[in-house]
N, C-alpha and C positions, 0 to 999 in steps of 0.2 A: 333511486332509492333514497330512502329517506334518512337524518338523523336524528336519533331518539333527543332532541330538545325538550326539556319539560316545557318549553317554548313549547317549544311547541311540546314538547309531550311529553303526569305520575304514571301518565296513561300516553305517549308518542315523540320519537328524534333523538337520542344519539342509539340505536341499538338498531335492531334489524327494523330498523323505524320505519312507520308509514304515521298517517295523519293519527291513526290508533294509539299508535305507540307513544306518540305526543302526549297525548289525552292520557298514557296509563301513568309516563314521566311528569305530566303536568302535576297531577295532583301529588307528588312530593315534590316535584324542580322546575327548572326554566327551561328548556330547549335539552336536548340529548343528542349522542350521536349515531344514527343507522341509517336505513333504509326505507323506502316507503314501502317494497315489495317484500322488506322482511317480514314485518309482520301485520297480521290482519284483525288482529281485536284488541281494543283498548284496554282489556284490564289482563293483560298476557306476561305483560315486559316486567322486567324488574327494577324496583325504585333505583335511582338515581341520586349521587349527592345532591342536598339544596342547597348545602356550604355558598357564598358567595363567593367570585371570584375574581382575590385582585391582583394587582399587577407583579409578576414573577419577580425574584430577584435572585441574583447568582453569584457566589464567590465562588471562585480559582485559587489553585493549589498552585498555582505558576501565577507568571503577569497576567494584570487584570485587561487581555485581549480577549476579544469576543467570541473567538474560536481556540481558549486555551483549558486544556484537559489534563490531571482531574478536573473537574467542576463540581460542586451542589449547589441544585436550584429547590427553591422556596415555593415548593404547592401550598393550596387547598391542601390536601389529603397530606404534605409531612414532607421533610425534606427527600431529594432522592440525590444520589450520588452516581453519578458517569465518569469512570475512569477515563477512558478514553473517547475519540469518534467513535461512534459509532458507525460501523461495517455494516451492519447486518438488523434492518429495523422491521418491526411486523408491526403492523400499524390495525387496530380494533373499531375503528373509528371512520365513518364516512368523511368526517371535517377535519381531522387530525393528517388523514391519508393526504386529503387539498392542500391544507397547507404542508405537509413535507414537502408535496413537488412545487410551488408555489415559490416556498425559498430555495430549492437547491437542492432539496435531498434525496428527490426520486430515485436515484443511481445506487442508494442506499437500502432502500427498502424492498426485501426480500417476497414479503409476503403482506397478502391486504384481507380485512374481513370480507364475507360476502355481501356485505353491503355497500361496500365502496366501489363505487361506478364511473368516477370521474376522477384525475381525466384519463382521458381515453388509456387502454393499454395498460390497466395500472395491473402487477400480478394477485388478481384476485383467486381468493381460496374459498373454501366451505369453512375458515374460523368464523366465527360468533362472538360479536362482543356481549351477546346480549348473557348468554351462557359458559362464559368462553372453558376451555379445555388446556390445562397447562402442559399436557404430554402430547396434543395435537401443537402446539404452539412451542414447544421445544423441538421440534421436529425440525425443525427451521433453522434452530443454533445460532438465535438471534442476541443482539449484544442491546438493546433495547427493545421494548415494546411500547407503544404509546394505546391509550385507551379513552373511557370516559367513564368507567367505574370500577371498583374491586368488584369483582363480582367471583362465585365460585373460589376463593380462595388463592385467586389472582395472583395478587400479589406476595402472598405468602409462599405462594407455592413455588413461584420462579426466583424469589431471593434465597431458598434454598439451593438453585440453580445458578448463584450467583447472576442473574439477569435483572438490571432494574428497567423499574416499569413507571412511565411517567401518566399520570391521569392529569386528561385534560375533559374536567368535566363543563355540561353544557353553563352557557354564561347569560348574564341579566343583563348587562351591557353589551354598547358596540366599545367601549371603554376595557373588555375584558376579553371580548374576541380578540382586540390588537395584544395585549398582555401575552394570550395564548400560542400566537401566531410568532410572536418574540420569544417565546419560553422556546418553543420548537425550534427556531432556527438557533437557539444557543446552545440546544441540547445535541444537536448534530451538526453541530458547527459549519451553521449559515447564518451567525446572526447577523452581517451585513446585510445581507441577501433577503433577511425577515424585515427588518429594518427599512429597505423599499418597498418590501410588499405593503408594508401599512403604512409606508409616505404616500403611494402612490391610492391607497382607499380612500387614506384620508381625501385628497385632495379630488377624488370623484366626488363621494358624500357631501364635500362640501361644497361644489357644484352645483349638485343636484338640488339642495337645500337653498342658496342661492337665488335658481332659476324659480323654484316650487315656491317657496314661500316657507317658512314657520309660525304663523300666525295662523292659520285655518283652523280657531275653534267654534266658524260657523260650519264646518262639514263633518260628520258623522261618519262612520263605516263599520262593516260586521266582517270581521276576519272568519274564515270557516275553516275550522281543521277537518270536519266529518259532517256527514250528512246522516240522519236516517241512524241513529241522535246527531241534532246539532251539537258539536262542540265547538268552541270560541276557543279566545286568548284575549285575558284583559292586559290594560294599560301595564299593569303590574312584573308583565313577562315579557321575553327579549324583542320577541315578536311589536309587543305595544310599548317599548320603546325605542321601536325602529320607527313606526308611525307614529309613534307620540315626537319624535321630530320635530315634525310638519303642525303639531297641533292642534292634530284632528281630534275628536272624539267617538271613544269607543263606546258602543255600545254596549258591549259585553262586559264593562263596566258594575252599572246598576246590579247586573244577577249573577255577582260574584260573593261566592259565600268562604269562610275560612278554610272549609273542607273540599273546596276546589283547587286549593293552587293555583290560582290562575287562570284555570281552563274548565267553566263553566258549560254544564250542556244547558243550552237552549232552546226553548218550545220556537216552533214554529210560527205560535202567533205572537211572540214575544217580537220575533225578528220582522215578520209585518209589520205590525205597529209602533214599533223603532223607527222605521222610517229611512234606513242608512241611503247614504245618498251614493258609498261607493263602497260595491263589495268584494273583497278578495277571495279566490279563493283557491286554498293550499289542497286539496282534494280534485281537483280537478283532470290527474294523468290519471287511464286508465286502472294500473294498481295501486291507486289512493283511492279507487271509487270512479273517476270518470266524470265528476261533477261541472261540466262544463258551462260556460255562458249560455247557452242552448237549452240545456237540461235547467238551470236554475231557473231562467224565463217560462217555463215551460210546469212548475210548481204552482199548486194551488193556490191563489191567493197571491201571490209573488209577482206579480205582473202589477200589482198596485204601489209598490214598493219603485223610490224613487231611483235609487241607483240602476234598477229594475228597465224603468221608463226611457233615462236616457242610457242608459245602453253602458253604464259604467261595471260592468259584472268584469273582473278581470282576473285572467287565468293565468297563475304563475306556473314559474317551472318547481313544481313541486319540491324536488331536490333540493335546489338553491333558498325556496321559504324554510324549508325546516334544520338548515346550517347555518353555523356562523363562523364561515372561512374566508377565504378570501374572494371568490365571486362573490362578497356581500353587495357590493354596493350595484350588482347586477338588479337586485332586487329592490335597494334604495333607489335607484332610475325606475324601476316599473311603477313603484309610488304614489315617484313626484310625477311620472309619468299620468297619470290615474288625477291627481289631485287636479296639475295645470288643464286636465281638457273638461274635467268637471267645472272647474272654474272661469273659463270662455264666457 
């Protein structure tokens, strides 16, 4: 399942996100957090901050160690205050859910939206970030909540409950993923533990980058978040600057208008005659559409299309394209993977 990213998605990713949901978050944000089997039409979800997002900061009521409580950390959305660890976390968020257990705090987390599928075993519920339910979610007698938007009165509603609620909304950067993934491990005091997680990306990504190259602005490629309307993600969204790495060029670029946010629907003959020589595609598991290598090659017209020809069509794990946790740089290796055998 997917995360309502405006990355991927005014219209799909951090909510009961599927490639739709991308597409309904695109057009107001970058990337979100959900499910891809949450939800199944792009204009469904509900907007998403586009606030940018930078890197957290935290003062302590005690020594400034990294695991010392009270704390307040420095969102987007406003300061929040954590008295203590947190015991007891419900987690709204398919990426927020990854990296808790990522650093350390799976042992914490009581309860997970029904969108969060990974990893394995996590206690998932029928909460909703996408609508979420403050008296379903005190149910739970949680001493934190982590999310990706006020949504429903959210936040309002659980600080009456004395409950703070950390929003970690979708991000523009791989620069703001790490921020994120550092806010969470200091908000349930693992920020050691977050602290490796994002040594240890780093030093994938920059492998991969590396091996790949960054200079490839002789290669093209067309991201697909949906099919049957095409939707894209330009350079502009987190998505394209994960590829924009590497220095490829997007084609989704050119027919991006203001009022797309980033995530342009595309004619079909637009994408013909583009020409991409290597195409991704986030649509491709069954409950995103099914859009497989198979099925692309197999479009009218599309069998002229170079990425098409040499056999460059390449199917991510849905989940992992429309996050930005810590399996990131899973998906930075499928890439640079894609770029090196185009370039042979």
């Amino acid at each position: 399942m997917k995360d309502p990213m405006p990355t991927q998605r005014s219209r799909r990713g951090i909510a009961t996100c599927a490639v739709a949901t991308l597409i309904t978050l695109a057009a107001a944000a970058p990337l979100a957090a959900c499910s891809s089997a949450a939800s199944s039409s792009p204009g469904g979800s509900p907007s998403v901050s586009t606030a940018p997002v930078s890197a957290p900061s935290v003062s302590t009521g005690a020594a400034p160690a990294g695991d010392s409580f009270p704390l307040t950390l420095k969102t987007a959305a406003g300061a929040v205050t954590i008295k203590a660890k947190p015991t007891r976390i419900v987690s709204l968020s398919p990426t927020a859910t990854e990296d808790l257990w990522a650093v350390g705090a799976g042992s914490q987390v009581v309860a997970v939206d029904l969108s969060s599928n990974y990893p394995a075993g996590v206690p998932k519920t029928s909460l909703n970030g996408v609508t979420p339910n403050v008296e379903a979610i005190a149910h739970y007698n949680p001493s934190l909540v982590v999310t990706y938007q006020d949504a429903n009165g959210l936040v309002a509603g659980l600080k009456k409950l004395g409950v703070p609620v950390l929003i970690e909304p979708a991000v523009t950067s791989v620069a703001g993923a790490y921020a994120q993934i550092e806010q969470i491990g200091q908000a349930t005091g693992h920020a050691a533990g977050a602290q490796a997680v994002v040594s240890g990306m780093q030093k994938q990504i920059a492998t991969d980058l590396q091996n790949a190259g960054t200079t490839h602005s002789d290669l093209s490629y067309y991201w697909e978040l949906s099919a049957n309307p095409y939707y894209s993600a330009t350079s502009k969204t987190f998505i394209g600057a994960i590829v924009g790495m590497f220095g490829l060029k997007n084609i989704a670029d050119a027919a991006d208008k203001a009022a797309d946010g980033g995530y342009p629907q595309l004619t079909e003959e637009y994408i013909v005659t583009s020409k991409p020589q290597i195409i991704f595609l986030a649509d491709n598991q069954p409950s995103d559409g099914g859009q497989t290598p198979a099925v692309v090659a197999a479009r009218p017209g599309w069998s002229a299309i170079p990425a098409v020809k040499s056999h460059e069509v390449i199917g991510l794990n849905d989940d992992v394209a429309s996050r930005w946790g810590p399996r990131l740089p899973q998906l930075v290796a499928q890439v640079a993977a894609a770029i090196e055998s185009v370039s042979k």
